[in-house]
N, C-alpha and C positions, 0 to 999 in steps of 0.2 A: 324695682319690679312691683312693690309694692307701694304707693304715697299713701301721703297722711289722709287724703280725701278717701282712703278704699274703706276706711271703717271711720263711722261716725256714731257719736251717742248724744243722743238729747236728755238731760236730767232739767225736769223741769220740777217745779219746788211748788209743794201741794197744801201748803202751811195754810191756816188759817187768815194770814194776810190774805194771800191769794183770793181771797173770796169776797176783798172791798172793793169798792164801782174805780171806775178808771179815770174818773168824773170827765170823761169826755163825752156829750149828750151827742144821741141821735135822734132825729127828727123820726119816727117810728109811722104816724099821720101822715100818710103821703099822696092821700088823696084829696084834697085839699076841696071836697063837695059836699061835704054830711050835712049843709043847707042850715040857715040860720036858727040858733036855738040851741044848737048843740056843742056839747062843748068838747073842743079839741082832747086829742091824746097826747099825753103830756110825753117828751121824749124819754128815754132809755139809755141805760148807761151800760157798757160791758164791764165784767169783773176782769182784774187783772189773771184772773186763772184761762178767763175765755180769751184775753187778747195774744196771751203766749201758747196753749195748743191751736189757733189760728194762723200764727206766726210760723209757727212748726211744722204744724201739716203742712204751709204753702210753700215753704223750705223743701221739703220732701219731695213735692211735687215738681219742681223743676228740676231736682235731684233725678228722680225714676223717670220722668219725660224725657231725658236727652242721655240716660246713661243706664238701659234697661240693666246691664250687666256689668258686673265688676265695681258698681259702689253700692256700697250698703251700709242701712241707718237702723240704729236703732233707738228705743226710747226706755229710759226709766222715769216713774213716778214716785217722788218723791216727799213723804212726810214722816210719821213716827216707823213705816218700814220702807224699803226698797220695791218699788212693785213692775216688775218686768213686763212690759208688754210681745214686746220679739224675740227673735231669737238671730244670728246670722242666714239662717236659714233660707235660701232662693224664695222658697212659699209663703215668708212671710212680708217681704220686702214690697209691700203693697199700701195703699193707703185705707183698703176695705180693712184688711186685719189691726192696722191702727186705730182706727177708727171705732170700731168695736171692742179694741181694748178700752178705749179714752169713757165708753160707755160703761163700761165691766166699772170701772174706778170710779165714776160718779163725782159728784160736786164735790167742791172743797168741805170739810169735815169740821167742828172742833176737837182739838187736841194738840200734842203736843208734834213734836217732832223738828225735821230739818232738810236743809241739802244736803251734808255733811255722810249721811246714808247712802244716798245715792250718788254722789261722787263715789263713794270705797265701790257701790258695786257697778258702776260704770268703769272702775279701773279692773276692774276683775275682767268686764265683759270684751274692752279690750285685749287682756292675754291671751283670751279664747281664739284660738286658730280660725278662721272663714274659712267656707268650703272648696274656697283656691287655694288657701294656705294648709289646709287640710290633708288633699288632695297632693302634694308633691312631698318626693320621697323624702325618707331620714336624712338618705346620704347630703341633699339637695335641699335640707332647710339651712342654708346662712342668708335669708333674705334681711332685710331690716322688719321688722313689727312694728309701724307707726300709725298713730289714728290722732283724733280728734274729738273733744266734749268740749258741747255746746252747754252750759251750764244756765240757765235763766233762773233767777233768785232775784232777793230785795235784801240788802246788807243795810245798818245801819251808819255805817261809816268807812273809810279805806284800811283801817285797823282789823274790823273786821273780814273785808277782802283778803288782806292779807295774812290772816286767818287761816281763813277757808283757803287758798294757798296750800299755806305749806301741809296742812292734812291731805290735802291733795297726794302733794309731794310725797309725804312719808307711807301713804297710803299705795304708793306707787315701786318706790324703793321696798316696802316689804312683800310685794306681789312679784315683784325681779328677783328678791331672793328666794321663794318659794318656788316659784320657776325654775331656779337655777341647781334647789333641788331633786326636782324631780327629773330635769332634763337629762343625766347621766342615765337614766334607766337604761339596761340592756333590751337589744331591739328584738328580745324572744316577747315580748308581751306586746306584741302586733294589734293585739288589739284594743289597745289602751293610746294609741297613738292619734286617734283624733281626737281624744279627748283631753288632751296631753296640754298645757296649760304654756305658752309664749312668754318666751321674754318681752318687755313693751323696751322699745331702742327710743320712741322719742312720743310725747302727748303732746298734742298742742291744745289747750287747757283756752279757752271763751269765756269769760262770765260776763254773762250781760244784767246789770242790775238795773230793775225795773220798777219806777214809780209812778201813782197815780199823775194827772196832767197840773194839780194845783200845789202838790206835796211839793217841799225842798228834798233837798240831800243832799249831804254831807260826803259824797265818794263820787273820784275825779275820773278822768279818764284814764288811761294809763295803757303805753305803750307794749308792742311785745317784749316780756324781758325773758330772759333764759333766767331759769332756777334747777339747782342739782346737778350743774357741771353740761350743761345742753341735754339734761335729760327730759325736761319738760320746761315748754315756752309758755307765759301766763301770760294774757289778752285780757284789758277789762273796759267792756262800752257802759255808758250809764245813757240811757233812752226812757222816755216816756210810752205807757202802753199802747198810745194812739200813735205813735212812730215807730213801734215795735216791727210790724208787718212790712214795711218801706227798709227799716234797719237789715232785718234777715235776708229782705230780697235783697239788697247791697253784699251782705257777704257773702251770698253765694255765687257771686260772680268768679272775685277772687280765691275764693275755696276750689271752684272745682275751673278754674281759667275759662269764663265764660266772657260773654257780650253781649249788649242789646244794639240791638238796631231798630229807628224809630220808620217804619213804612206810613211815609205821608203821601197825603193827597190819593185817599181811597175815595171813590164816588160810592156811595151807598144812597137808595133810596129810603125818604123820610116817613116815619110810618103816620103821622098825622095826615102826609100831602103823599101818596105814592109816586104822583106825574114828578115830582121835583126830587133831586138828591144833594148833598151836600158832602163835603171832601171832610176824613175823617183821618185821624191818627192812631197806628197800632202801636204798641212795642212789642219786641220779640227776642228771644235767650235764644243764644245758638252758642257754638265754641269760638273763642277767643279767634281759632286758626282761621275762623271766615273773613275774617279784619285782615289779613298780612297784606292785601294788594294795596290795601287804604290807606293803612297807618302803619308802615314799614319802622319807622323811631319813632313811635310815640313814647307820651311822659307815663307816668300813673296815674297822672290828672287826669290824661286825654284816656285811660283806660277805663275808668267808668262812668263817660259821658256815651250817651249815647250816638250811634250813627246814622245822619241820617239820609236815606233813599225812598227817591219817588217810586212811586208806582206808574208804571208805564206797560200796556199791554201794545206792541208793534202788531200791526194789521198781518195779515199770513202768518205769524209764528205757532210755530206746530205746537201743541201740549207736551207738557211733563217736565221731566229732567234731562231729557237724553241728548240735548242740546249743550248740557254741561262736560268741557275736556276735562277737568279737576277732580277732587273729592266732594261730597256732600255732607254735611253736618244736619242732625236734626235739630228740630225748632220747636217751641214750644211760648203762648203767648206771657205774657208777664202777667195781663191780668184774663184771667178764663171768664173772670163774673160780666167783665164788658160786653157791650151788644156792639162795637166792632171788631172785640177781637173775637165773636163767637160769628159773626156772618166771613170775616174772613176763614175764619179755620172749616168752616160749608161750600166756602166757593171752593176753599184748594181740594178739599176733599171730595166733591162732587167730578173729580175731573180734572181741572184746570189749574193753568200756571201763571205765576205772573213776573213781570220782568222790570227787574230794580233798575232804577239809574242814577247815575250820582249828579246831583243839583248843580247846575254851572247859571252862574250869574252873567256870562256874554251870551247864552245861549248855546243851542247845538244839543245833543244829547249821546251818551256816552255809558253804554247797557253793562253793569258790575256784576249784578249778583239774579240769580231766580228763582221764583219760590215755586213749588210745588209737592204735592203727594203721592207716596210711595207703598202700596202695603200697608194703608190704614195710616200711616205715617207723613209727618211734614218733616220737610228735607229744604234745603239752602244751600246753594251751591253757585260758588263762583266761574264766572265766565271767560274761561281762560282767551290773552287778549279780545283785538274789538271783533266783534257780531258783526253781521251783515248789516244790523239792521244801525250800526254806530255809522256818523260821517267821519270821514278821513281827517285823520290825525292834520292840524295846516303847519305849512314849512316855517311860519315865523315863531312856532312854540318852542321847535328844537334850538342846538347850535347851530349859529352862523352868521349869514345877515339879514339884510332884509326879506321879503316874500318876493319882492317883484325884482329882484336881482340875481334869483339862480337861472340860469340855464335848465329850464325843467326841460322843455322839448329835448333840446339836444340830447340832456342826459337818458331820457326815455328812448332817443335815438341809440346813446349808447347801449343800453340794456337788448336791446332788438338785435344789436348786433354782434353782442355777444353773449347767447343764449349758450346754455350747455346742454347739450343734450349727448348719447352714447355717442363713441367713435368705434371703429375697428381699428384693431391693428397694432403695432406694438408705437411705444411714443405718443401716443392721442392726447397722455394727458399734457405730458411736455408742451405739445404745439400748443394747445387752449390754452397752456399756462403762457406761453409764451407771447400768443395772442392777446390777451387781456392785460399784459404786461405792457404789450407796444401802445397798446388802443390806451392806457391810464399816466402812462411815463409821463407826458405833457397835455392835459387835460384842464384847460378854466374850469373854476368851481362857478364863478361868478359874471357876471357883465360886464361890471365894471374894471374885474381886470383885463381884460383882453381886448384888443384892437382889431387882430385880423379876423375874428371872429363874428363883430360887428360890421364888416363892411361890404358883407353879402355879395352881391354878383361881382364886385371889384375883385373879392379869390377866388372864383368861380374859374376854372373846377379845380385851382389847385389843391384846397383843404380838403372838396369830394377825393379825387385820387391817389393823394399822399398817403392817405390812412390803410391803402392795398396793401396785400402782402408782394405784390409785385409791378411792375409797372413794363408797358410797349413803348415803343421807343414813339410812336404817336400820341403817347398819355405822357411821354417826357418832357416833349416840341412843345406841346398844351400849356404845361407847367410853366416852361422857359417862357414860353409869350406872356403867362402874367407876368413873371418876376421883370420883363423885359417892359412893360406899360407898364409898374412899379416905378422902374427905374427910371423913365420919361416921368413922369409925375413930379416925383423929387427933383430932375433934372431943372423941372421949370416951376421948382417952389412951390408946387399945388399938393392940396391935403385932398382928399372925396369925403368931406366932412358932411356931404348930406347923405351920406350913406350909412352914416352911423345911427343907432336908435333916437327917438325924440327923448328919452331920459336920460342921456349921456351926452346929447348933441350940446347942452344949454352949457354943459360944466367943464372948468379952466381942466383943459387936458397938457397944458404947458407949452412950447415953442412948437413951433410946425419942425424945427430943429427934433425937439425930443420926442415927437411923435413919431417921427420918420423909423428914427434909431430902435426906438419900441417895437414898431413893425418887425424890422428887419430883424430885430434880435430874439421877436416870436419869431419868423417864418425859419430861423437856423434853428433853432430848439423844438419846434414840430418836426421837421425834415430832419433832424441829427437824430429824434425819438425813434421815427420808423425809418432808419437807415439799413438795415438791411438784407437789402438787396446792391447788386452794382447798376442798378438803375435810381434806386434813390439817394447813392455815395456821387452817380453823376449830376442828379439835384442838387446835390446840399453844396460841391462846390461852385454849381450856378450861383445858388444862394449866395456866398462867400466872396464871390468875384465879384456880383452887384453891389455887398454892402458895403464893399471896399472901393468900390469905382468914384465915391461922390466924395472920398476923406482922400484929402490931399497930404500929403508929407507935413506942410504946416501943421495940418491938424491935427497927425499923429502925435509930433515933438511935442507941441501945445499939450496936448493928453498928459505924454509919457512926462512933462513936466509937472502938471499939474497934481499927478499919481503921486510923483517921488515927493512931493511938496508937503501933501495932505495926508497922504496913507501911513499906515505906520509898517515898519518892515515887519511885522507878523501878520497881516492883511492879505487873504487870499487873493490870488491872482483874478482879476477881471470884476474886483468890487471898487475901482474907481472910477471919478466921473466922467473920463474920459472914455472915445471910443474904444470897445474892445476891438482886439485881434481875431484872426480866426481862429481860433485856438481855446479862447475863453470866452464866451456869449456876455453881454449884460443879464441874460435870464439865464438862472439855473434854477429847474427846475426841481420843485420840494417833493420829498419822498411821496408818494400816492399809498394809498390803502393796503394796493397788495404787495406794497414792498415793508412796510409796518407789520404786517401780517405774517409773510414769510419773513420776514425780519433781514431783508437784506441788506448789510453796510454798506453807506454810502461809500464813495469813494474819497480816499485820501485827496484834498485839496492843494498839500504842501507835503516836502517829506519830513521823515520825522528831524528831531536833534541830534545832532553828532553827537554829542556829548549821552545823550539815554543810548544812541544806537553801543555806541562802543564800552556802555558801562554794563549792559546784558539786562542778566536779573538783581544786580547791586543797586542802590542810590545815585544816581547819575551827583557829583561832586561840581560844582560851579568855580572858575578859575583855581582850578589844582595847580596852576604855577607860584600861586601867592603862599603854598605852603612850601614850595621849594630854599633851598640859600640863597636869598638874594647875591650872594658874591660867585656862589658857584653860578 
């Protein structure tokens, strides 16, 4: 109900160190005109006390930008006392009231002091209930209490890290027992219940130790460890002042499950040349959950790289968000001080939207994500599948085969033809089902498997008609007369091989023998598909008679020898090389879509084992006679 990201504490260390240069110089002179004679401004350095409330603030900032409600920060200042600037409080979770504290506090001081203060009262300030935790009743507090301190200090060595540690720790354990007893209190003092002091269930404890850019140091990096039985996880970065701001923007990602995305290739105009403009790059923080289309398994490598999407405004596309099916995540830029991410956050705000694409190296374009303003607010929001304005997905991306070997018309023919739209009446759905079922039973996917498919006016109009739900006995004669110049064909050894497409005409289709057989063994497996009715049961044995008329007795024997020779006796019937009978086709055709779908069993090829049939639900036993008396 509650994560560790809902209460945050900054204890930043106010020591006298704090207030040495960071020796990282800035060019301060930036005008680079004051004309000969004069002599340059020599650069500026920032103190380590300015690099970390910098750091902090800008922390903050993308904190309250993308999460108005439900997380909240606060800060201790820390030297010889504890110096509170917030409170949990809704009114003060701003960066004006910080800001104004950091002012109240003033420069770094001489004297003594430490972090060790404001750790003890950053763990206090954690027990303190939030005004959501506040706010739900007695009965209804067993939530967890977990938060997080950001600790920024300068340790002299990992000794001393781990130090600072376990006062932590212990600082922590006596705040749970104090808790624990006031927590029994009877609930007649109602009004003492906000103020009412939390058990802390878990801290996840940061110290970032911070040194000038030429300083050594003696303290290493060191991984999350649990200390106090998983009561508190210690984290420790050791960073440079001038990497400090880069650091905290990295761990706010993974604090609060955020993402960047880098929006390249923005045209902005140049302000020396107004006529000209040049392609600019933004970064941008949104939630993690705007990534799920992109990077479905990513590592945690690939989680804090950034992602990146063009800028692409499609000519007609209307403004705003409402174009978005999904949810919307607010945005907010990484860096505000930039002069593009401050023209972009004016374009989207004046108005207008703009529309992400994901960068494809063959080309094409392909609309992900789109940006726009909401209510003073920037919003990101993914574009649930493709846009109008995306080109069609092409057939060689998916499974299958090639691009130029589906049957696209056909199959578009198919779809036309079995449209669904209301019926009346009782059954409507049965027959559609049963329609779609006839129309898919025996259906090429492809070109190259199919023969009769390819020989165009040579079936004409057997495969138009067969596919009826019924047939005239003038649509039967029709039929007959192909199968009937069919069977002339073969009779005198002729293929219609120029009927077939120029992509399959060039390539070994096998004997004019096996080509025939193929034919014949599609045209019973289309015709046995939509069988029916008793006008295409008196097709299909047309069919039957013809494919039999040209296989003489030799060449059945020849088969049925050839079968018993090669096959093995568990070999379904009509998988050898010989002709089939009427009875078993050379084509059986593979389950189609809608029979996977409704999941309908094939049919048994063979029966089952005598031996499983008559042993039931037991272990079917292999030669039970071998345990017999051999004498009996």
């Amino acid at each position: 109900m509650f994560p560790t990201n809902h209460k945050t504490i900054f204890v930043l260390d106010h020591t006298p160190y704090f207030g040495i240069s960071s020796d990282n110089p800035i060019d301060f002179d930036v005008s680079k005109s004051r004309g000969p004679g004069c002599v340059p401004l020599p650069p500026i350095c920032k103190s380590l006390w300015t690099c970390s409330v910098e750091a902090a603030v800008e922390y903050c900032r993308v904190v309250w930008d993308l999460f108005p409600e439900g997380k909240l920060v606060r800060f201790v200042i820390s030297d010889s006392a504890a110096h509170i600037l917030n409170t949990w409080a809704v009114t003060q979770q701003n960066l004006t009231h910080i800001l104004n504290g950091l002012c109240l506090v003033g420069q770094v001081r001489r004297g003594a002091g430490g972090d060790v203060v404001g750790l003890c009262a950053a763990i206090e300030a954690l027990a303190e209930p939030s005004p959501m935790q506040a706010s739900r009743p007695q009965s209804e507090r067993h939530f967890q209490n977990r938060g997080r301190i950001i600790c920024i200090t300068s340790a002299r060595d990992d000794d001393s890290i781990r130090s600072l540690a376990e006062i932590a720790l212990n600082a922590l354990v006596q705040q749970n027992k104090k808790a624990a007893v006031v927590q029994p209190s009877t609930s007649t003092e109602t009004t003492n219940t906000t103020t009412q002091s939390l058990v802390v269930n878990y801290c996840h404890l940061v110290i970032i130790n911070v040194t000038p850019e030429k300083a050594e140091t003696r303290v290493s990096n060191q991984p999350l460890t649990e200390m106090g039985g998983g009561l508190m996880g210690v984290e420790v970065i050791v960073s440079r002042a001038s990497n400090l701001a880069n650091l905290l923007g990295r761990l706010v990602l993974p604090h609060y499950r955020l993402a960047t995305t880098t929006v390249t290739g923005i045209p902005m105009k140049e302000e020396q040349n107004a006529s000209s403009s040049a392609n600019y790059d933004v970064e941008i923080i949104h939630s993690l959950e705007a990534h799920a289309g992109l990077r479905a398994a990513q590592t945690a490598a690939e989680a804090t790289e950034s992602v990146v999407l063009r800028w692409w405004t499609p000519r007609g596309a209307e403004g705003g968000a409402g174009g978005c099916n999904g949810p919307l995540w607010r945005v907010t830029p990484a860096d505000v001080a930039s002069r593009p991410s401050a023209c972009l956050v004016n374009f989207l705000l004046n108005g207008r939207s703009v529309t992400l694409e994901i960068p494809r190296k063959g080309g094409g374009r392909s609309a992900s994500h789109v940006l726009a303003a909401q209510g003073g607010e920037l919003w990101i929001g993914a574009l649930g599948g493709r846009t109008p304005y995306d080109d069609p997905p092409a057939l060689s991306e998916g499974a299958g085969g090639r691009v130029t070997d589906y049957r696209i018309k056909e199959f578009g023919a198919l779809m036309q033809q079995n449209r669904l739209y209301p019926l009346r009446g009782a059954g409507s759905n049965g027959r559609a089902r049963a329609r779609l079922q006839r129309h898919t039973n025996y259906w090429p996917l492809t070109i190259s498997s199919t023969l009769i498919f390819n020989l165009g006016s040579v079936m004409e109009p057997l495969t138009r008609l067969v596919v009826q739900e019924s047939l005239t006995d003038d649509e039967v004669d029709a039929c007959r007369g192909v199968l009937i110049s069919l069977l002339g064909m073969e009779t005198r050894h002729e293929f219609p091989a120029s009927q077939l497409p120029s992509n399959i005409r060039g390539k070994s289709t096998g004997r004019r023998e096996e080509q025939w057989r193929q034919v014949w063994s599609e045209l019973e497996a289309l015709v046995r598909a939509h069988s029916a009715s008793p006008a295409h049961r008196v097709l299909l044995r047309t069919v039957l008679e013809c494919r039999s008329h040209n296989h003489s007795s030799d060449g059945d024997s020849r088969a049925t020898v050839i079968r018993a020779t090669t096959d093995s006796p568990l070999s379904p019937p009509g998988s050898g090389n010989g002709a089939s009978s009427s009875s078993s086709g050379d084509i059986w055709a593979s389950r189609n879509v809608l029979d996977q779908l409704l999941g309908a069993p094939r049919p048994k090829s063979r029966p089952d084992f005598a031996g499983r049939l008559a042993a039931g639900n037991r272990v079917a036993t292999l030669y039970p006679q071998l345990n017999q008396d051999v004498e009996a």
